[in-house]
MDAnalysis code that builds the backbone (N, CA, C; Angstrom):
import MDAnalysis as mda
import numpy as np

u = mda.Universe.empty(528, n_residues=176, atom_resindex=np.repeat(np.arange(176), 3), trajectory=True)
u.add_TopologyAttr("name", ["N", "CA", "C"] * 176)
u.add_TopologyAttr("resid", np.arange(1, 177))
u.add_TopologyAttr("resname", ["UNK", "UNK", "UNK", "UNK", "UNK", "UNK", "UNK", "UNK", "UNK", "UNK", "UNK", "UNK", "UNK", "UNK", "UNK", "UNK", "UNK", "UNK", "UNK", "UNK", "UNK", "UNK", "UNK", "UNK", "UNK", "UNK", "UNK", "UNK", "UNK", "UNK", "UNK", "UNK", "UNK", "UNK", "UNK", "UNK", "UNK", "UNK", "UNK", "UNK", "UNK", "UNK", "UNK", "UNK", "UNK", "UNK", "UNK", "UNK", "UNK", "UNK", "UNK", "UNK", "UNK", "UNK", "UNK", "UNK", "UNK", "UNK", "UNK", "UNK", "UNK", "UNK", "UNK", "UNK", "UNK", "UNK", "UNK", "UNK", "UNK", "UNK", "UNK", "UNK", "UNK", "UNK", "UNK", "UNK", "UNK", "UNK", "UNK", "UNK", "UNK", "UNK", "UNK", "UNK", "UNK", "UNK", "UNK", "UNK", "UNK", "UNK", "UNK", "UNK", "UNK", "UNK", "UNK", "UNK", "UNK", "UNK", "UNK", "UNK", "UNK", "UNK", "UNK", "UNK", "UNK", "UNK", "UNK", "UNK", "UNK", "UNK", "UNK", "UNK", "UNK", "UNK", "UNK", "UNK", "UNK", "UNK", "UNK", "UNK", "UNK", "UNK", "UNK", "UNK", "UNK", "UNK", "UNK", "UNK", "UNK", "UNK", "UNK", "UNK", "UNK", "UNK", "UNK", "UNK", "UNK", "UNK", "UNK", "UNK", "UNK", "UNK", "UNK", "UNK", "UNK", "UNK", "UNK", "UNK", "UNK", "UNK", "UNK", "UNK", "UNK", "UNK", "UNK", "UNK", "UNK", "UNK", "UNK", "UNK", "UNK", "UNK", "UNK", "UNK", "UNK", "UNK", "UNK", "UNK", "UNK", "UNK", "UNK", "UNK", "UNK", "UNK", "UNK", "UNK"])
u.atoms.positions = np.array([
    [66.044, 3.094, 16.592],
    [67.118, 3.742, 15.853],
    [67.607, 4.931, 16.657],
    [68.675, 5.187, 16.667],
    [69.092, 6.315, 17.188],
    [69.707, 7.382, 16.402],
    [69.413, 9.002, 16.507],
    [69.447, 10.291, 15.562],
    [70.959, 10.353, 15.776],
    [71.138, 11.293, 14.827],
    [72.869, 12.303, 15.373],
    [72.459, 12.906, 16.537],
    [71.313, 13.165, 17.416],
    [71.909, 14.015, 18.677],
    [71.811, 12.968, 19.846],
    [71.790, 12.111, 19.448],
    [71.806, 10.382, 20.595],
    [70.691, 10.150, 21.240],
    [69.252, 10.797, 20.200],
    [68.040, 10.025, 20.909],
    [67.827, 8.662, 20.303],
    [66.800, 7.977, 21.053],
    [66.631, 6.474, 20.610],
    [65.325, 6.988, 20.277],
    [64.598, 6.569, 19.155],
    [63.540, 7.275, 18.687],
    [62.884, 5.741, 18.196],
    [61.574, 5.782, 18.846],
    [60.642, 4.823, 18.649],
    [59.191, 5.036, 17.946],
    [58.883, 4.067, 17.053],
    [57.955, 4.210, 16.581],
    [56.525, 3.639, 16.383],
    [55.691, 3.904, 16.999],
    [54.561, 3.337, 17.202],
    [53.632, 3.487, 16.225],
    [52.615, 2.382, 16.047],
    [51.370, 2.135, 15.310],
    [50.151, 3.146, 15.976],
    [49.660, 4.145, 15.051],
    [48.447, 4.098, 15.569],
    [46.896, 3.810, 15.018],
    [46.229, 4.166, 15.065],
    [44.600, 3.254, 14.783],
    [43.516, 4.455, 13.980],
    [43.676, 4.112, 12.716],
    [42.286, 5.392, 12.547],
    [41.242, 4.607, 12.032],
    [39.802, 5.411, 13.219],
    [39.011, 4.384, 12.781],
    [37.974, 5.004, 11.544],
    [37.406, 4.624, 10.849],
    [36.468, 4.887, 10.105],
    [34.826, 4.782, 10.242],
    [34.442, 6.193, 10.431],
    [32.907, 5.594, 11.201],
    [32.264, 5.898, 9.999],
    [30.947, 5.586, 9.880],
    [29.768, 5.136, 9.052],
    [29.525, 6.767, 8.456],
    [29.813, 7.309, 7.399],
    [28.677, 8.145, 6.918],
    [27.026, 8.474, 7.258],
    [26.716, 9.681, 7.685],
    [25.065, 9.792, 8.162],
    [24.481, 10.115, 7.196],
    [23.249, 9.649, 7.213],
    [22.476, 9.600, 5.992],
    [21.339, 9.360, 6.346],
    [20.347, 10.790, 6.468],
    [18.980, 10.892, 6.908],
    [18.100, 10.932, 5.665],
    [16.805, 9.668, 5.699],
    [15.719, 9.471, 4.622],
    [14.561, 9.665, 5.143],
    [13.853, 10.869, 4.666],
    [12.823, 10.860, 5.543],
    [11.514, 10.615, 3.975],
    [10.506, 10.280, 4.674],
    [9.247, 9.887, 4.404],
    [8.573, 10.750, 3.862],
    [7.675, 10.722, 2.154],
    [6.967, 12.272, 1.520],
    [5.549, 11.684, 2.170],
    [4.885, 13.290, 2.659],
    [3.848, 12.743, 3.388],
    [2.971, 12.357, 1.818],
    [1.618, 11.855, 1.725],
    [1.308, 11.676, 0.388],
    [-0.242, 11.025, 1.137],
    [-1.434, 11.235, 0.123],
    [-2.700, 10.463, 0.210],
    [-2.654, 9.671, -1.051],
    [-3.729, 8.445, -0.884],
    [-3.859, 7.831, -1.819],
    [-5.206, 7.200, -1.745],
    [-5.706, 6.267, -2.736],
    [-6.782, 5.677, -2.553],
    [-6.531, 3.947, -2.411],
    [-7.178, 3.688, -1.373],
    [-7.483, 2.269, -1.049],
    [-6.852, 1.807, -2.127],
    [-6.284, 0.278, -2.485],
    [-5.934, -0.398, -3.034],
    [-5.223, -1.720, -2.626],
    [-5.659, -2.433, -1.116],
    [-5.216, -3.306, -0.865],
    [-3.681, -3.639, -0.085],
    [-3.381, -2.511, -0.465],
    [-1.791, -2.681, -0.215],
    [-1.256, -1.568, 0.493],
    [0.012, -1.728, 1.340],
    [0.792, -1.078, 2.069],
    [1.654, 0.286, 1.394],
    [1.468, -0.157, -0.292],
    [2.654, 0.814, -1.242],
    [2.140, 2.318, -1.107],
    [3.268, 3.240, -1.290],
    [2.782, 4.410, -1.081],
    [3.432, 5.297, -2.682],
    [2.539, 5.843, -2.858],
    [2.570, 6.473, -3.908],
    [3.820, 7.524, -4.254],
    [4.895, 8.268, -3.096],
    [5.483, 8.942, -2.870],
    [7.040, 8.304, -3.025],
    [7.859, 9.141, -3.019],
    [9.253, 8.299, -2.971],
    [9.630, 9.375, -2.012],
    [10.570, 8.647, -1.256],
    [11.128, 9.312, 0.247],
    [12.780, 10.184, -0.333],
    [13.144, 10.777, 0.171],
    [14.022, 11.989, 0.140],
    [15.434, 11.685, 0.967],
    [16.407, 12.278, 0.904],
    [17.395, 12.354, 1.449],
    [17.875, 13.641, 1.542],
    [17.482, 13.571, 3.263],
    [17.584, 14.999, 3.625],
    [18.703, 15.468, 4.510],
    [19.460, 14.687, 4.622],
    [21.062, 15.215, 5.050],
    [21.645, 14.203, 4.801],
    [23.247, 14.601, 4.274],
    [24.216, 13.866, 4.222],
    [24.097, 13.560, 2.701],
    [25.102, 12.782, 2.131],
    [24.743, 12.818, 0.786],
    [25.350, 11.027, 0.196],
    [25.224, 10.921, -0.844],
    [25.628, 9.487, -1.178],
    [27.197, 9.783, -1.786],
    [28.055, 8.813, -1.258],
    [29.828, 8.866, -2.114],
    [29.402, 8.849, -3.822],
    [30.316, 9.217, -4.356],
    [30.268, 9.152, -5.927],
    [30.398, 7.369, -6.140],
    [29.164, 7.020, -7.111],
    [29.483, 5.636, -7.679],
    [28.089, 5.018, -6.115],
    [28.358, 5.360, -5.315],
    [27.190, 4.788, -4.680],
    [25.878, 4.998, -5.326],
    [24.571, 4.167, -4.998],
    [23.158, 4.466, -5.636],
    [22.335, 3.725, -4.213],
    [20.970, 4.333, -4.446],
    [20.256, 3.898, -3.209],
    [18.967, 4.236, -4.053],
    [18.079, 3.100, -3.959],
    [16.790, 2.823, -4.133],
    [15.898, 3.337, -2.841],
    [15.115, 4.596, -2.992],
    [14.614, 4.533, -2.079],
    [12.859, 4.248, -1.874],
    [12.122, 3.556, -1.045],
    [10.389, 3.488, -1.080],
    [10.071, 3.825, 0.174],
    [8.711, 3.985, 0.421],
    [7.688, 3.895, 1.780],
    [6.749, 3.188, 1.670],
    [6.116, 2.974, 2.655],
    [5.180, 1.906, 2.516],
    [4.114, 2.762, 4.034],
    [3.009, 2.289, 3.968],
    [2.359, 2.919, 4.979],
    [2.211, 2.096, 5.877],
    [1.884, 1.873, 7.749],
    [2.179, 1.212, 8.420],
    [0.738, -0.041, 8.268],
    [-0.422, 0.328, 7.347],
    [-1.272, -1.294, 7.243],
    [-1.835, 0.051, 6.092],
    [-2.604, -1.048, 5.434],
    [-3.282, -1.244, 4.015],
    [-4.521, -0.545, 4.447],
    [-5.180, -0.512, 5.165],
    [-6.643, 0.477, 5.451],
    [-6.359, 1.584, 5.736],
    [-7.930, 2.281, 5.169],
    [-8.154, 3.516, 4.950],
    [-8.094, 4.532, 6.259],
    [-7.495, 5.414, 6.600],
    [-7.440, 6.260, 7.536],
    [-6.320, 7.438, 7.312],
    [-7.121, 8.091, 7.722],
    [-5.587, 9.676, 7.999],
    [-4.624, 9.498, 9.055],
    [-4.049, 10.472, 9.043],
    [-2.730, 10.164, 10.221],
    [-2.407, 9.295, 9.878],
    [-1.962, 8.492, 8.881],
    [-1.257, 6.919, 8.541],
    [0.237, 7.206, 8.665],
    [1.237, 6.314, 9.719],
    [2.287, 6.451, 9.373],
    [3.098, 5.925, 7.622],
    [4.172, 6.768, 7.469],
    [4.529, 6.115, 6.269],
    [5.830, 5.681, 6.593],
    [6.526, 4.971, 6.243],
    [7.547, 4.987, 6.853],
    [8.730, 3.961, 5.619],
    [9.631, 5.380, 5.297],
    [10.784, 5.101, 4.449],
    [11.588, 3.552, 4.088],
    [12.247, 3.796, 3.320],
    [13.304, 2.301, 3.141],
    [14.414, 2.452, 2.444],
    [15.161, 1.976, 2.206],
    [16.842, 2.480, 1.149],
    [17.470, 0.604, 0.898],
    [17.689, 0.736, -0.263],
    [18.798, -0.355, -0.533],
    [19.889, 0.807, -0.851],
    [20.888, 0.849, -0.415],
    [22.605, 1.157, -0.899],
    [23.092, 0.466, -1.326],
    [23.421, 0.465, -2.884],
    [24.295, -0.102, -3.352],
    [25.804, 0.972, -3.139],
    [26.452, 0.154, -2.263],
    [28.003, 1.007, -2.075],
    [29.177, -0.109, -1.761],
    [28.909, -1.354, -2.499],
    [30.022, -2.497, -2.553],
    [30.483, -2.880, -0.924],
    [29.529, -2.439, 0.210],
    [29.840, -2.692, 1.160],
    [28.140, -2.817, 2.020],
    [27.432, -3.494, 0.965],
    [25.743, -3.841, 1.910],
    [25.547, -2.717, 2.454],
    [25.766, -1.612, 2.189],
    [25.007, -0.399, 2.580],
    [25.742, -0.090, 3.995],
    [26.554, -0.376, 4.189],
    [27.584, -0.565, 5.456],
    [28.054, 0.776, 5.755],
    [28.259, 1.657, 4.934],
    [29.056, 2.310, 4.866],
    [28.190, 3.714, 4.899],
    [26.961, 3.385, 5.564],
    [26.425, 4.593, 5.644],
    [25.699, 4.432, 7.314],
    [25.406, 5.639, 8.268],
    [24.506, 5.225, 9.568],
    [23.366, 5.947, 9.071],
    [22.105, 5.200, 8.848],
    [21.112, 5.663, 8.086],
    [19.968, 6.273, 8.994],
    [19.051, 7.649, 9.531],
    [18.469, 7.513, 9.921],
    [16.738, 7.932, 9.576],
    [15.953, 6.669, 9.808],
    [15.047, 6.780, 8.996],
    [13.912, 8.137, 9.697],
    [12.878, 8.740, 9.136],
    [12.043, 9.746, 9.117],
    [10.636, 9.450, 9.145],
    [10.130, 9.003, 9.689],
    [8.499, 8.614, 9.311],
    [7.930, 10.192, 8.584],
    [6.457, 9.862, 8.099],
    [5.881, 11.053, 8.032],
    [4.398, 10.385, 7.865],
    [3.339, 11.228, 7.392],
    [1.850, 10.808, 7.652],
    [1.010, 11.062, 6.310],
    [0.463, 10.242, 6.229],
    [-0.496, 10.432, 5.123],
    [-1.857, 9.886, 5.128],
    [-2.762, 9.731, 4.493],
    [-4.247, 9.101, 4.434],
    [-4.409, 7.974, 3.102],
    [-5.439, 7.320, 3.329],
    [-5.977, 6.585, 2.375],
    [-7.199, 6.489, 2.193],
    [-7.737, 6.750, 1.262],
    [-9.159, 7.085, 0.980],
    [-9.805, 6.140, 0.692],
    [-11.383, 6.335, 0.995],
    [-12.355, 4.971, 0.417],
    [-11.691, 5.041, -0.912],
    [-12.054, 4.071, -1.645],
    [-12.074, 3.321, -3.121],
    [-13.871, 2.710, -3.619],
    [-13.742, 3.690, -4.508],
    [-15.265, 2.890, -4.942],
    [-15.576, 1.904, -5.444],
    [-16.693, 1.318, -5.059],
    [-17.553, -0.130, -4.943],
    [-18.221, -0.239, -5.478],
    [-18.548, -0.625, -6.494],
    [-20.128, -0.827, -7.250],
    [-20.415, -2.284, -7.648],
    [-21.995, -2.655, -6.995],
    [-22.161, -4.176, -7.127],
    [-23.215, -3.863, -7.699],
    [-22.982, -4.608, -8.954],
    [-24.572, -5.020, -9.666],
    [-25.217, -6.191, -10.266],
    [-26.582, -6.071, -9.812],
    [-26.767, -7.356, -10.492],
    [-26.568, -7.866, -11.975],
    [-26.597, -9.197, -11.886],
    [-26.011, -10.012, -12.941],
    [-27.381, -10.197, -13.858],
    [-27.432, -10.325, -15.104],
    [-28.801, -11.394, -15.752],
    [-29.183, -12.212, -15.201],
    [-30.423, -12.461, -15.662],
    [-30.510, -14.224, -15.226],
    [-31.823, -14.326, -16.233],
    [-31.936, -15.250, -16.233],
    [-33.024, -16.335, -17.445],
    [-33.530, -17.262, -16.773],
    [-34.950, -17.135, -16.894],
    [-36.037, -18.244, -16.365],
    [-36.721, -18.622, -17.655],
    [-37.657, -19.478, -17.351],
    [-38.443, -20.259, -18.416],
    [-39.743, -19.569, -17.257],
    [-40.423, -19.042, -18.495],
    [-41.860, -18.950, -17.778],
    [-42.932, -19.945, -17.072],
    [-43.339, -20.169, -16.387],
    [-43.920, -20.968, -15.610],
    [-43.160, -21.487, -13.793],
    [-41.745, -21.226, -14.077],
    [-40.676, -21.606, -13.347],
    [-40.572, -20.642, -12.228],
    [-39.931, -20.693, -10.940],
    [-39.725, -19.387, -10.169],
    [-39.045, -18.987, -10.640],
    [-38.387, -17.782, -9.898],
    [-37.090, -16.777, -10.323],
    [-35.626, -17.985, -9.998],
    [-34.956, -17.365, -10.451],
    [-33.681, -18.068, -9.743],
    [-33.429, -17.382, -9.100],
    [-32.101, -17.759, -8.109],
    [-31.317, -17.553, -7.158],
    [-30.399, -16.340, -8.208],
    [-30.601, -15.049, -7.393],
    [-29.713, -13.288, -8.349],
    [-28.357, -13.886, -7.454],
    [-27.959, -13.185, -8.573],
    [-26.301, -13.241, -8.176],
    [-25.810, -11.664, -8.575],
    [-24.316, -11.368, -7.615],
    [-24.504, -9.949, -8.339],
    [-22.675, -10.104, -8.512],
    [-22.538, -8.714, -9.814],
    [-21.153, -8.502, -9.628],
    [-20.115, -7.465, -9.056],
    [-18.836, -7.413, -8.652],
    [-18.223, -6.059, -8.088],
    [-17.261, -5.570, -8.865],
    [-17.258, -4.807, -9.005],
    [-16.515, -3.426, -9.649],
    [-15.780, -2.985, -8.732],
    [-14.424, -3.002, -8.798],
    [-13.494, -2.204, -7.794],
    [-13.110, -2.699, -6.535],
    [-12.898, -4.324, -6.252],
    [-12.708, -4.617, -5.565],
    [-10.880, -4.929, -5.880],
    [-10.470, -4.313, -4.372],
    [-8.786, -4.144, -4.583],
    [-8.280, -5.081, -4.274],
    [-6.981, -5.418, -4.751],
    [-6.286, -6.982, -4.429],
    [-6.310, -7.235, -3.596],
    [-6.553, -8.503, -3.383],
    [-7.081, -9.686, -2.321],
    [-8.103, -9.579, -1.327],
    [-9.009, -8.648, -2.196],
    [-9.989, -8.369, -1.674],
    [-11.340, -9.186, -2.538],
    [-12.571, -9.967, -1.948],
    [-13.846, -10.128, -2.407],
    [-14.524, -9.937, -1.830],
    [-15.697, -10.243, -2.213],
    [-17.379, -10.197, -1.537],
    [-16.969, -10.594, -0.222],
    [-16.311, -11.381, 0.287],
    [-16.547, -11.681, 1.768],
    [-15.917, -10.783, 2.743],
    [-15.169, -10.336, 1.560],
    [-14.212, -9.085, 2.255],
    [-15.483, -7.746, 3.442],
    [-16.783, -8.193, 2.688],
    [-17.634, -6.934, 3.142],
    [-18.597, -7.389, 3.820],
    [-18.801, -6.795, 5.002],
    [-20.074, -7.226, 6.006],
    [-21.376, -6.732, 5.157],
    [-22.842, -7.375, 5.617],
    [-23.990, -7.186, 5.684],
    [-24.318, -7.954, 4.260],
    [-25.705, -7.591, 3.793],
    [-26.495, -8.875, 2.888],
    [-26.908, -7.880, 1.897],
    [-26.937, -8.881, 0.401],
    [-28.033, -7.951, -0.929],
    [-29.214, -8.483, -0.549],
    [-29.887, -7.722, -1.108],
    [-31.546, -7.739, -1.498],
    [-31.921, -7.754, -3.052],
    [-32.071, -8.531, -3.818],
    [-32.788, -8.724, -5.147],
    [-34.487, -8.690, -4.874],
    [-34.844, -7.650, -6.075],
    [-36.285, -7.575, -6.021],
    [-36.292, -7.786, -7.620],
    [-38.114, -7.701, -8.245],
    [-37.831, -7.945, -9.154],
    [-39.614, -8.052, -9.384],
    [-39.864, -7.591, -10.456],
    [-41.406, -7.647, -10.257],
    [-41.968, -9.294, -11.315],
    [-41.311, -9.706, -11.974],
    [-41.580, -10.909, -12.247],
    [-41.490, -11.989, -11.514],
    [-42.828, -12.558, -11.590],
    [-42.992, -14.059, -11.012],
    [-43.521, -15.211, -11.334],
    [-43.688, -16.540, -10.866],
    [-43.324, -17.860, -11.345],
    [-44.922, -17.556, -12.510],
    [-45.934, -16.629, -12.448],
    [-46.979, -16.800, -13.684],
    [-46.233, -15.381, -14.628],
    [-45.383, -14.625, -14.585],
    [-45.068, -13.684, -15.454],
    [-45.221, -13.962, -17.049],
    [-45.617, -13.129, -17.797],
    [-45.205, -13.489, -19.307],
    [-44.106, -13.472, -19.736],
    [-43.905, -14.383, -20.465],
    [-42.149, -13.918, -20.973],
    [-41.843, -12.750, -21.328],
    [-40.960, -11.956, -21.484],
    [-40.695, -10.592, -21.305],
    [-39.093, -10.494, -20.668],
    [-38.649, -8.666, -20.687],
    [-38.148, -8.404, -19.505],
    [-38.287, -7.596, -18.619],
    [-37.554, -8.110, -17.628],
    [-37.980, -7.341, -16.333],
    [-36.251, -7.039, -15.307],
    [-37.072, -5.907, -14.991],
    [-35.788, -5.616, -14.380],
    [-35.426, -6.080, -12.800],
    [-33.909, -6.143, -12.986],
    [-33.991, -6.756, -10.931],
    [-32.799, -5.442, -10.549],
    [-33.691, -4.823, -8.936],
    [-33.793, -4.072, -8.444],
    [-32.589, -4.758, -7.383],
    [-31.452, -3.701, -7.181],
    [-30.171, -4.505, -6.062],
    [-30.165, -3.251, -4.974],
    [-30.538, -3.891, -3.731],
    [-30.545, -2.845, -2.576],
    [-29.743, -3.817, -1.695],
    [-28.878, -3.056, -0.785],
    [-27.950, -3.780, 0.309],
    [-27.879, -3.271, 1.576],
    [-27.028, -4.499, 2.019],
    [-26.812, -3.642, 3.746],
    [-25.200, -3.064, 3.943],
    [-24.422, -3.462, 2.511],
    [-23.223, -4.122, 2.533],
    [-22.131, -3.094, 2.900],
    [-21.523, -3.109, 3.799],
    [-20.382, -1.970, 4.094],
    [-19.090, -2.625, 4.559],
    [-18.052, -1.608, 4.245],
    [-16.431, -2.114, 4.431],
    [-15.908, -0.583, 5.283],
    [-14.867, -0.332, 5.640],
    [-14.485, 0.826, 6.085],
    [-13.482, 1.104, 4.917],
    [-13.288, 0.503, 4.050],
    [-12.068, 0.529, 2.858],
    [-13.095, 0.938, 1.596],
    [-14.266, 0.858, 0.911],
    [-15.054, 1.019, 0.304],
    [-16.454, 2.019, 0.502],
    [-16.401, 2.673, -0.498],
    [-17.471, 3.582, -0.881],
    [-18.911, 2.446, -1.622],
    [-19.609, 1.991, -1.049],
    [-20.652, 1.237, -2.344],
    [-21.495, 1.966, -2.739],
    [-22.079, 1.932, -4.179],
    [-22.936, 1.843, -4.690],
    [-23.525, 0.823, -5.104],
    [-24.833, 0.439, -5.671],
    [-25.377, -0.215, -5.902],
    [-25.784, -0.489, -7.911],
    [-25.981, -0.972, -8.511],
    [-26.304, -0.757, -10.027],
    [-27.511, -1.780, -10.500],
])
């Protein structure tokens, strides 16, 4: 097009781009006790940048493995709901450190019933506090059942005595 003072005046497209919102989640340091699992007891933070209005973000941590130790990394997570898969944010995550403590163990023996004249049976014992997907095999070393009745005992009762070798690095045992 050309003005009243006889320029030819052209008009060009230009490009604005839109970059990602920053959005730093960092990790609450936190201890916990054994329980099988990676979950961490803490919920992680957002420590710069902020969420648009109408956006929401779920945030968790999880610790880097399920056994007991200090210095454990933890390390954050976010779903964004912002109608764009979380797109619309450059997220950067924060580790931080925490511990997991033994969890207590207690195995004790079970009843058992003989007929007098008979040997003992084969003791069996039970566990107390064993964390998901965790059992007996979960734990190195052997029980010991004692027991002062034997195959001439009178009928009666008698008590059975549970001593072990049995250790985990995730478990505290006692014995009962």
């Amino acid at each position: 097009s050309t003005d009243n003072r006889g320029y030819d005046i052209t008009f060009n497209s230009g490009t604005l781009t839109v970059n990602q919102a920053p959005l730093t989640i960092t990790a609450t340091s936190t201890t916990k006790t054994y329980d099988g699992t990676t979950s961490a007891l803490a919920t992680p933070t957002i420590t710069s940048g902020t969420l648009f209005t109408g956006d929401t973000a779920v945030l968790t941590e999880s610790y880097d493995n399920k056994n007991v130790g200090t210095g454990k990394t933890l390390m954050p997570t976010a779903v964004i709901s912002d109608g764009n898969s979380g797109n619309n944010y450059a997220i950067t995550y924060v580790n931080s450190t925490g511990a997991i403590n033994k969890a207590a163990l207690t195995v004790t023996a079970n009843n058992a019933v003989k007929t007098s004249g008979q040997p003992n049976p084969a003791f069996t014992a039970s566990y107390s506090g064993l964390a998901t997907g965790d059992s007996s095999a979960s734990l190195t070393g052997s029980l010991t059942f004692d027991t002062t009745a034997t195959t001439s005992s009178a009928p009666g009762t008698y008590a059975i005595t549970l001593t072990g070798t049995l250790a985990s690095p995730n478990y505290t045992i006692s014995y009962a």
